[in-house]
N, C-alpha and C positions, 0 to 999 in steps of 0.2 A: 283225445276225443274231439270230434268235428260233428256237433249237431247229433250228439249222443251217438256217434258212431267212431267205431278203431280207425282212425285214415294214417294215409304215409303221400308225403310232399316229394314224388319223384322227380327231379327235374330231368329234362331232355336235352342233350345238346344240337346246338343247329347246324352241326355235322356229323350226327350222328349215322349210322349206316343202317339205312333200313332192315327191316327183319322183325321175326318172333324173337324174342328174349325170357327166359325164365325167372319170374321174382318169386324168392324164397322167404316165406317170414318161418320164423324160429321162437316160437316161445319157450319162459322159462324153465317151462319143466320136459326139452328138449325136444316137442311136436312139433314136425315139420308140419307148411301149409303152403302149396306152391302152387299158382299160377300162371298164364301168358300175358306179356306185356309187348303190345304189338307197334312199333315204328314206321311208320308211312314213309313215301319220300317225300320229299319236301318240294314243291317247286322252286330253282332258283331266280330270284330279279336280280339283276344288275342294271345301273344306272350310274353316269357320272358324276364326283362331285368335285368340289373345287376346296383347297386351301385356302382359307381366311388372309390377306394380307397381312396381318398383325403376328402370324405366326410362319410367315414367310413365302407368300404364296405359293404359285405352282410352278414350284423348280425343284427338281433332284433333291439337291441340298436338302428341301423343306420336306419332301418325303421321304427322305434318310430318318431325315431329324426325329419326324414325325411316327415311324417305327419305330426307334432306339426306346422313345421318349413313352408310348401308346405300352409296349414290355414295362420299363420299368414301371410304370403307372400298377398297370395288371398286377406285377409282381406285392407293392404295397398294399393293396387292395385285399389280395388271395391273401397275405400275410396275416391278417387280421384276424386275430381269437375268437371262432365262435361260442357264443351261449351255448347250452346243451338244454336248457331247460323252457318250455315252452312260456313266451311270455305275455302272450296274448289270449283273448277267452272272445271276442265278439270276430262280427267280421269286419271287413276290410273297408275304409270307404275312399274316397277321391282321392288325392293330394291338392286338389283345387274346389273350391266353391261354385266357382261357375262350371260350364256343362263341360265335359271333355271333347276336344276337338284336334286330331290328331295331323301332323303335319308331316310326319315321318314317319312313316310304319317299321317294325320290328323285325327283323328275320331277312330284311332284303342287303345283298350285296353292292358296297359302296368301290367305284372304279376312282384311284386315285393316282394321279401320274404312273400308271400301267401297273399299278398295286392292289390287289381284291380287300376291302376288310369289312367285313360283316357287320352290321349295324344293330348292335345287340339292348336296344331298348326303342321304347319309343318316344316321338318326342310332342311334345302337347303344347296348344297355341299358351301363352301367356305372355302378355302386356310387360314390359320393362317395371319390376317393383312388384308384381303383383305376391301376395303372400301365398306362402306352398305348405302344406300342413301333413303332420303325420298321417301314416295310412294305417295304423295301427299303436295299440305300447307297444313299446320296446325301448333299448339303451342305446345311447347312440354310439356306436361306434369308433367313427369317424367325421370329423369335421376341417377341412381344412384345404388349401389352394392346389390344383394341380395342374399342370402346365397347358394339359388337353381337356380335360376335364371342367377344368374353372374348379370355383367353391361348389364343393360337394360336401354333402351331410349323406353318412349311409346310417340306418337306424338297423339293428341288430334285432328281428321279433322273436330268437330264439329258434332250436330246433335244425340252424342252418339257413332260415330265411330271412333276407335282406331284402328292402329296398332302399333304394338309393334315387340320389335326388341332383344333378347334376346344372351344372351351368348359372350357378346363384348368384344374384347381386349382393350378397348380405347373407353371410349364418347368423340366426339371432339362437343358438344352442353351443354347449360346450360339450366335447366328447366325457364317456362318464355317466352324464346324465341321463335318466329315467323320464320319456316322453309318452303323454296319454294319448290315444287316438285325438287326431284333429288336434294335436298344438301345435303351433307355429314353429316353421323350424327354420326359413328365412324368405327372402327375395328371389321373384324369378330374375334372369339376366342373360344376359350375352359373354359371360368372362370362359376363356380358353378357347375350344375349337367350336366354337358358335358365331355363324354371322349375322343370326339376328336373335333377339330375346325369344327363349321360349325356353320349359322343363323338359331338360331330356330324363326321363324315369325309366327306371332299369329294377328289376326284382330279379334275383339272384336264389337260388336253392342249390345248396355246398357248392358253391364257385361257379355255377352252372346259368347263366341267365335264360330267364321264359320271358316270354308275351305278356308283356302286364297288363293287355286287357284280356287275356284268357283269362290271366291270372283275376283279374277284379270279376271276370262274367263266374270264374265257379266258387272263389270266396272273399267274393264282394256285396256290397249290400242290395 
């Protein structure tokens, strides 16, 4: 229940193929109820970006690397046990205190030594140090260093929905744990594939990443 009504968290992928799609819900006592679920197409952006010196710049090598290395990440990620059980009850709020100010938008295609790869969250201004705070309860999943990624914390809210918090100076949380909306989960930063301090935030529904500020405009506060 969302706001005392039946809702379902579809996510979309950003390649998905436009069209009508049929969603089937099935309740228990085996009534079907089927509707249309409509896909637009999406415009695509593309735009150049550069490899960080620290992870090898912009040479073959470092976009090999930077595939092999981008898979495995994914792979650890998707590997992750979701919750089943819904573990939040409010909505949704910031991951930062101050105003959100977005430097990187979600959804656009990143050209990387003659490479496409989709830029699946977005990334929000924050100051070196600045503290990042849940956007909901939930467990956390995941805490821990990843080579593109930096310190990331993904916090698990149950039902399939994740967000994730990437690029941190600092996790001040242990995987395991049980986080209340707005607690502290660490430092913004520049570790992994960032060339300057900022949150890259990513929302996730079953493996699927959305627009986290769609996602905050229909359940955020």
């Amino acid at each position: 229940l969302y706001k005392n009504q039946v809702t379902a968290l579809l996510g979309v992928d950003l390649r998905a193929v436009p069209g009508t799609y049929p969603v089937v819900l099935t309740f228990k006592d085996g009534k079907e109820l089927t509707t249309n679920f409509v896909i637009h197409k999406r415009e695509t952006i593309q735009a150049p970006f550069d490899i960080p010196d620290k992870l090898g710049g912009n040479t073959q090598a470092s976009v090999r690397e930077l595939i092999a290395t981008l898979a495995q990440e994914g792979k650890i990620i998707n590997g992750i046990p979701p919750t089943n059980k819904k573990l939040w009850t409010e909505e949704f709020r910031s991951p930062l205190n101050d105003d959100l100010v977005v430097e990187d938008i979600f959804g656009y295609t990143r050209i990387i030594g003659g490479t496409t790869m989709p830029h699946k969250g977005t990334d929000l201004h924050a100051d070196m140090g600045t503290p990042i705070y849940a956007m909901n309860r939930g467990v956390v999943s995941f805490g821990s260093f990843l080579r593109n990624y930096g310190n990331t914390v993904i916090v698990d809210h149950g039902l399939g929905l994740d967000t994730v918090y990437m690029h941190l100076s600092e996790i001040k949380v242990t995987v395991g744990r049980v986080v209340e909306k707005g607690e502290l989960l660490g430092l913004s930063g520049d570790t992994g594939y960032a060339g300057n301090p900022h949150l890259h935030l990513t929302v996730r529904i079953w493996d699927i990443s959305i627009d986290p500020m769609k996602f905050l405009e229909l359940l955020g506060e």
